[in-house]
Backbone bond lengths (Angstrom), bond angles and torsions (degrees), N, CA, C in turn:
res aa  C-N    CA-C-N  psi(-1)  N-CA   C-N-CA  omega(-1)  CA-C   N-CA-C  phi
1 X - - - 1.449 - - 1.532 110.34 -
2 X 1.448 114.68 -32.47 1.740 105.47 -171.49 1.865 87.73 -102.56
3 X 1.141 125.92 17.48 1.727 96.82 157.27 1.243 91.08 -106.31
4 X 1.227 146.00 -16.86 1.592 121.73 -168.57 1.540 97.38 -91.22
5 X 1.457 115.48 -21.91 1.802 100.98 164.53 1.079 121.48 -58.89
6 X 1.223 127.69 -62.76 1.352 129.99 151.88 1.427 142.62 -41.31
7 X 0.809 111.10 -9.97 1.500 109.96 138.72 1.217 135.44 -130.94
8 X 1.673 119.57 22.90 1.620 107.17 133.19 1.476 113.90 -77.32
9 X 1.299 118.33 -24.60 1.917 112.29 163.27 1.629 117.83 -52.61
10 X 1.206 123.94 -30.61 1.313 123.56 -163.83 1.678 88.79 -106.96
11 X 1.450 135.37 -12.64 1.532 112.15 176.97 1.358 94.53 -77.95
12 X 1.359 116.38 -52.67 1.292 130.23 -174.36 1.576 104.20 -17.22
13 X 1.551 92.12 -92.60 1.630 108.71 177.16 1.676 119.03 -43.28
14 X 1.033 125.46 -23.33 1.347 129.02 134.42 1.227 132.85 -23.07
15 X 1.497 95.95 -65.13 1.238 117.44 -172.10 1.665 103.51 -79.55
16 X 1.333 138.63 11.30 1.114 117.55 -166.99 1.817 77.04 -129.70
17 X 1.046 133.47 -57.15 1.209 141.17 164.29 1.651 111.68 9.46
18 X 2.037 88.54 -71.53 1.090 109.77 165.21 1.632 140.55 -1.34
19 X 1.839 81.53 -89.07 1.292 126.01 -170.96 1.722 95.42 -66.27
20 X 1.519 134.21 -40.59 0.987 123.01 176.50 1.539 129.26 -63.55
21 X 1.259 92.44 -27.58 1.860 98.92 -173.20 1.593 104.36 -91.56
22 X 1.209 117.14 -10.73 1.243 102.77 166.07 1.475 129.08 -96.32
23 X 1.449 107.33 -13.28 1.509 123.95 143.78 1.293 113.79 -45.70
24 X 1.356 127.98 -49.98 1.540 121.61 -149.52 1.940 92.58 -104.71
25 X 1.368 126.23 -22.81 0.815 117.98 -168.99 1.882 123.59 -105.85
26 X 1.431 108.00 -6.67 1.360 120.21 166.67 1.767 112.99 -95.03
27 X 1.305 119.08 -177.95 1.369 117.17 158.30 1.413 105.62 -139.59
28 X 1.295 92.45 149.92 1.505 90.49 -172.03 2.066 123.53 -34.40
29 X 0.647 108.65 -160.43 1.596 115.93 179.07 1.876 98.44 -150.30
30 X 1.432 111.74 110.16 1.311 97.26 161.31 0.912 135.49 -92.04
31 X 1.731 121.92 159.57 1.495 112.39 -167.75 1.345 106.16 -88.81
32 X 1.346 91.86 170.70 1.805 109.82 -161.81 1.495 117.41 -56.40
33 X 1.217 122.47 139.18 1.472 114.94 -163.47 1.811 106.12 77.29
34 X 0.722 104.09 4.60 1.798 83.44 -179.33 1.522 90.27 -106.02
35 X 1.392 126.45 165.11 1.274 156.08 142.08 1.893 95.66 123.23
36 X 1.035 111.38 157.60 1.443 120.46 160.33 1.256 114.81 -77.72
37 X 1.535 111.30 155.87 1.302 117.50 157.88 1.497 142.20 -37.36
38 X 1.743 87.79 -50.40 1.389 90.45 176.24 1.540 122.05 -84.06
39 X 1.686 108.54 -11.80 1.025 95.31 158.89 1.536 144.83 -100.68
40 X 1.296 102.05 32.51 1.816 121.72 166.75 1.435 92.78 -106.51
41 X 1.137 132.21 -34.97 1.535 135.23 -165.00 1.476 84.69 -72.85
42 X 1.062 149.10 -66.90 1.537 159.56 -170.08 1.448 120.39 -55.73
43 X 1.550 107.21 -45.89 1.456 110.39 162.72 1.376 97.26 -60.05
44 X 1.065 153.79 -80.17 1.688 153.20 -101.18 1.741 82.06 -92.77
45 X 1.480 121.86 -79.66 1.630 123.14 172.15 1.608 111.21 -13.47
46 X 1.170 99.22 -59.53 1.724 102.66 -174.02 1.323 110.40 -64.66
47 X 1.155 127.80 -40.72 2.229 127.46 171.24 1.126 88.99 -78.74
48 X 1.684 138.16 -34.57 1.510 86.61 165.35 1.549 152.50 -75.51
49 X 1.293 81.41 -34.04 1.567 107.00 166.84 1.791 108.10 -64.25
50 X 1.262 120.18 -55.91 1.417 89.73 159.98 1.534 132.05 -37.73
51 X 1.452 113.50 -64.05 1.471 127.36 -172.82 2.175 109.53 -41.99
52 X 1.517 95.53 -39.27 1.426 110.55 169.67 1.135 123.34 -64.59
53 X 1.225 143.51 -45.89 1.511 165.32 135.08 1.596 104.43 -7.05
54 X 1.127 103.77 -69.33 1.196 128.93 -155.25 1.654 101.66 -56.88
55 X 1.724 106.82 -59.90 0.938 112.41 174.65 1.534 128.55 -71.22
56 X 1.292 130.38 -25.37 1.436 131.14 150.84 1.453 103.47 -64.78
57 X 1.162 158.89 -28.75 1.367 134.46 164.52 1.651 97.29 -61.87
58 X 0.706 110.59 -105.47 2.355 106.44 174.59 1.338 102.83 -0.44
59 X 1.247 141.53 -33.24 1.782 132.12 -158.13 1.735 68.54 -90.92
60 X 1.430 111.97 -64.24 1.917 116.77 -149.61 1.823 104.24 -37.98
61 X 1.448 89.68 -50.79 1.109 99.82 -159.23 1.651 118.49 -76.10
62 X 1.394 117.01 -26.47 0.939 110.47 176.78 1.926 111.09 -100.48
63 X 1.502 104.99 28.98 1.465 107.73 -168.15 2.044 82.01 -112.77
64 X 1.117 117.17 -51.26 0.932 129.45 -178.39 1.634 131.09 -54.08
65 X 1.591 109.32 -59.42 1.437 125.57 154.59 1.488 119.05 -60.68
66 X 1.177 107.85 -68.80 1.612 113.42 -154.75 1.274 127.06 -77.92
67 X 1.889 107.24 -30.27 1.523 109.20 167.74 1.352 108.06 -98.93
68 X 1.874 141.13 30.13 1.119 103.74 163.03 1.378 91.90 -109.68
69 X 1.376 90.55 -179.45 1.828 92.09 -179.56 1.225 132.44 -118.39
């Protein structure tokens, strides 16, 4: 009787575990027709401009460190 309590307590909490990390770790999905223009136009600019960033820090850094001598 006290191992099967114990572990519907521990699926449980499992089970809530779960449900939390996929809260904290997805984002919503909106439904179709929702968002503005400008704001898909705005997301896309911004990953790019991240993605750009990213890679001129890597050129900087490895122009700076690695090829002088």
């Amino acid at each position: 009787m006290k191992h099967s309590s114990r572990k519907a307590e521990a699926d449980r909490i499992l089970d809530r575990l779960d449900e939390q990390a996929e809260k904290t770790l997805s984002t919503p999905k909106p439904a179709e027709g929702d968002g503005d223009w400008t704001e898909r136009l705005g997301r896309r600019l911004g990953r790019v401009f991240g993605v750009l960033l990213v890679l001129y820090l890597l050129w900087h850094l490895f122009t700076t460190y690695l090829l002088r001598p």
